[in-house]
N, C-alpha and C positions, 0 to 999 in steps of 0.2 A: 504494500500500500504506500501510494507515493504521499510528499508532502503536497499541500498546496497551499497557495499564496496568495492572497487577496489585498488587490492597493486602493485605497481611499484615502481622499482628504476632503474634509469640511469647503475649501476655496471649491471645490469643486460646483457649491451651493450657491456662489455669487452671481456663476453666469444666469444673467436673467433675463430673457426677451419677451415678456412682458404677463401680467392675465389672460389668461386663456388659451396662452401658448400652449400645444400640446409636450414640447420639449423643453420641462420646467423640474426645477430643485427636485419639486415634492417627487419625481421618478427616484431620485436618491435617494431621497427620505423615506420612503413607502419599503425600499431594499433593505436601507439600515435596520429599519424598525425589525421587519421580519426576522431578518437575520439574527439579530437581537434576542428576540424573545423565542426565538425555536431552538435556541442551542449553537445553532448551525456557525455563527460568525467565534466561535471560542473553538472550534476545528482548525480554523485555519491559522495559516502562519500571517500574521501583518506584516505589510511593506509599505513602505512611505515611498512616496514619488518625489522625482525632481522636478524641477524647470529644464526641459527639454533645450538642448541649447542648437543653435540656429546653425550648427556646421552640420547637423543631422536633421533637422526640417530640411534644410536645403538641397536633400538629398532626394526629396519625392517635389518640394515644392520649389516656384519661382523666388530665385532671392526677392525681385521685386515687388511679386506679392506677399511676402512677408513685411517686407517693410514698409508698404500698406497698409498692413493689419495694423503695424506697430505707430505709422503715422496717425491714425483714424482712431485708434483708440479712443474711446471718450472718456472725460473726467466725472459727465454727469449725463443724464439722459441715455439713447439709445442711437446706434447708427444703424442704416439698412444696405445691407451687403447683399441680399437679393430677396425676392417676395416672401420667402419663408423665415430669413434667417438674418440677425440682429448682432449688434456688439451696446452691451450693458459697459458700466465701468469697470466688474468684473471680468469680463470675460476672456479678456485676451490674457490673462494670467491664467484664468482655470485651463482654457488651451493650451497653453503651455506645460503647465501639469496635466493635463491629460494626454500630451504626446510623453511627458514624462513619466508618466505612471506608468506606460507601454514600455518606456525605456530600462525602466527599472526592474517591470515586470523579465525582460528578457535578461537584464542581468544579474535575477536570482534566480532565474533556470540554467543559465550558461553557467554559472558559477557554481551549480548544486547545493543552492541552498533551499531552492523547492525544487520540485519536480514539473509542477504546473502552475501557476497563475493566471486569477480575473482580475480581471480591469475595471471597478466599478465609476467609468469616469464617462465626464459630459464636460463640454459637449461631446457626441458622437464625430465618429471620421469619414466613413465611407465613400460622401458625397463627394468629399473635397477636391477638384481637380490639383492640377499643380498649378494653376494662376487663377482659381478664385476658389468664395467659399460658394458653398449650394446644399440646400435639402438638412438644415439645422447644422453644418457642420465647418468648423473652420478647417483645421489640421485634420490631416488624413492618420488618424492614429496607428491602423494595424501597419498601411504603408511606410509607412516612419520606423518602425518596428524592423518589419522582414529587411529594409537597408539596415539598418543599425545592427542586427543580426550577422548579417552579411558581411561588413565591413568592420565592425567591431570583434568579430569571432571567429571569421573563417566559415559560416555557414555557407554552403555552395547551392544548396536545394531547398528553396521554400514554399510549402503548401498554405495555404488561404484559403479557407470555409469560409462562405458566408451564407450563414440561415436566415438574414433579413431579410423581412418579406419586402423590400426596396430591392432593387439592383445595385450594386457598390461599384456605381459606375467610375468615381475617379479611383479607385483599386484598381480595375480593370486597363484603366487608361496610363497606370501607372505601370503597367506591366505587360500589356499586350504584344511586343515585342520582343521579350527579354524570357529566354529559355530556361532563365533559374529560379523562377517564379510560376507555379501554377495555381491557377486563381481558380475554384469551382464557387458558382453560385446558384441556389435556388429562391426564387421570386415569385411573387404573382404577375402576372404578366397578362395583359397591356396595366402600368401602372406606374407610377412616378418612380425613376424619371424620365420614361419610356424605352429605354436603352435595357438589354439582355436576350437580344434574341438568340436563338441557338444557331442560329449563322455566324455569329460573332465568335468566333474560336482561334484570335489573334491574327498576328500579323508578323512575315519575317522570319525573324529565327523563333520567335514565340508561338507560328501557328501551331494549333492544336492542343496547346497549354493554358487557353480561357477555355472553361467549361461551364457554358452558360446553360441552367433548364428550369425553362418557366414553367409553370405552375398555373393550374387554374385557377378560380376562385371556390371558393369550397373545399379543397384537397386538405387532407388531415394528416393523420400522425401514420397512418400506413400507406399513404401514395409518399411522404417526404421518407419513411422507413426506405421502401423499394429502392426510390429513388439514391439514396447512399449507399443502399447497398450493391445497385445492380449498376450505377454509373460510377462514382468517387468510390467506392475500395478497388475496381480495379485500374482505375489511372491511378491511386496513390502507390500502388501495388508496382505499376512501371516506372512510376518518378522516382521514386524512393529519397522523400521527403528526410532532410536533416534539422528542419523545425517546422512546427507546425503552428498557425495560427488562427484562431475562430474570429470572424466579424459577428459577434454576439446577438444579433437583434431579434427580440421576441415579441415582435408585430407579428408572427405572423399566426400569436395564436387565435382561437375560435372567438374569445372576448374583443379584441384590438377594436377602437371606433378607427384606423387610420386603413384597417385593409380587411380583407374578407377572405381570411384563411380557415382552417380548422384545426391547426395544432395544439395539444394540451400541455400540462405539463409532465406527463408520463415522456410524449413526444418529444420533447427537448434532453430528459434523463435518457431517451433511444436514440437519439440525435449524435447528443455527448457520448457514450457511449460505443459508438462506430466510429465516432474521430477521435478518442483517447484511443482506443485499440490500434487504430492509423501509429499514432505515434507512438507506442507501445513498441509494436512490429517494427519500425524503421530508426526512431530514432531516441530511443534510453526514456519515452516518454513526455520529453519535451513540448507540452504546449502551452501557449496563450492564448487568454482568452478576454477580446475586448468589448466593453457592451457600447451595443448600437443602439436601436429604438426601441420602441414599446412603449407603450401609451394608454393600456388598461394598469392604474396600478396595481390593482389584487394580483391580477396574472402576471405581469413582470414580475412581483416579490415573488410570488412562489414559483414562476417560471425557475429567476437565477436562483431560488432554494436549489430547485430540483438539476438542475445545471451543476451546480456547487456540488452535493451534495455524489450527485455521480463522477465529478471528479475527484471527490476525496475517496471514493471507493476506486479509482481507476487502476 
């Protein structure tokens, strides 16, 4: 039974784009609390995050976009960086700890001092291209991660789950071309941000390393079962992944108001379960795991319960 490792920090709480925002504190708060009173958050091992420092942002994103972010900052009020998504006076610090937290994460797997790590950080990443932000996200977290892996560790082969029921289009675009990176995703599809078709299966020396498969609306916890087990064990099975990393998002369960999926939270324990075995098989068990969306809070807390809870048995 391996260790696992869970990063939080309260800044995490400042990023705020406004009432009624569906990507707000209280998704943290609703995690903590659970976690809290079921036992579960005294399992794991704590990890503090850093302040991601901008030689490793700069490695998925435009310097110039970063210093953008960093010019725009606001001292008070809110700025708008696209129709969905906002900079509070918090925010651009929590981003920064939230790529940090991912950074940290992999450097107490690299180092053995857990086995696995969550990432219970906001904003989410996924959206992010490399010159803007989109879809509630600045920093492309997991993306930041699998570089920093890479470059910081000698990782040669990085695998990329993503269960959000969104498409993790600037993931995708961060790695479309690039044969050391295989990105698998499952989505509902047609659905924001329109991008995943399964025609999309890279570009260059990356073709055939995006593994995109959309999802209808309705599909639950045994078409996404099949689905990993009969498309993603056997590409991870030829990749032969030397880390592995979850884009976390539990939109897509049957509660979610943001999407019309059917996964419970058994499905995400069967989910976890096929991608800790992934890494298991390939690589000493290595993985991270970053949270994306979700937007029911009862089912996001018990969702990453049940997430957590199957990695600690991994």
């Amino acid at each position: 039974m391996g260790t696992t490792g869970f990063i939080y920090d309260p800044r995490y709480l400042e990023h705020d784009m406004g009432a009624g925002h569906p990507e707000s504190p209280n998704r943290l708060r609703a995690i903590m609390q659970r976690l809290e009173q079921s036992g579960t958050l005294a399992s794991l091992t704590r990890i503090d995050p850093r302040t991601a420092e901008d030689e490793w942002i700069t490695l998925v994103h435009q310097p110039e976009y970063v210093a953008m972010l960093n010019r725009q900052a606001p001292t008070h009020g809110r700025i708008s960086l696209d129709a969905d998504t906002s900079m509070s006076p918090g925010s651009l610090r929590a981003a920064y700890l939230a790529a940090g937290g991912a950074l940290a994460g992999v450097d107490a797997i690299m180092t053995g001092r857990v086995q696995h790590a969550f990432c219970a950080v906001r904003p989410p990443g996924h959206h992010a291209e490399a010159d803007r932000a989109m879809g509630f996200c600045l920093f492309n977290n997991v993306a930041i991660a699998a570089r920093y892996a890479q470059k910081r560790y000698g990782v040669q082969r990085v695998l990329i789950v993503d269960w959000d029921v969104h498409h993790g289009n600037g993931t995708q675009h961060s790695f479309e071309s690039d044969p050391s990176v295989l990105f698998f995703s499952t989505h509902q599809y047609p659905h924001y941000p329109g991008t995943g078709r399964a025609g999309e299966c890279g570009r260059g020396a990356g073709e055939g390393l995006t593994i995109n498969v959309p999802m209808e609306a309705g599909e639950g916890d045994d078409e996404y079962r099949a689905v990993f087990q009969k498309v993603l064990l056997p590409a991870a099975d030829a990749f032969k992944p030397e880390f592995v990393i979850i884009s976390a998002g539990f939109d897509a369960h049957r509660d979610d108001p943001l999407a019309s999926m059917g996964l419970t939270e058994d499905g995400y324990a069967d989910l976890t379960n096929i991608v800790a075995g992934i890494a298991r098989q390939h690589c000493q068990g290595r993985l991270l795991s970053s949270l994306e969306g979700g937007y029911n809070l009862t089912a996001l807390a018990a969702s990453v319960e049940r997430h957590l809870q199957a990695l600690v048995a991994a």
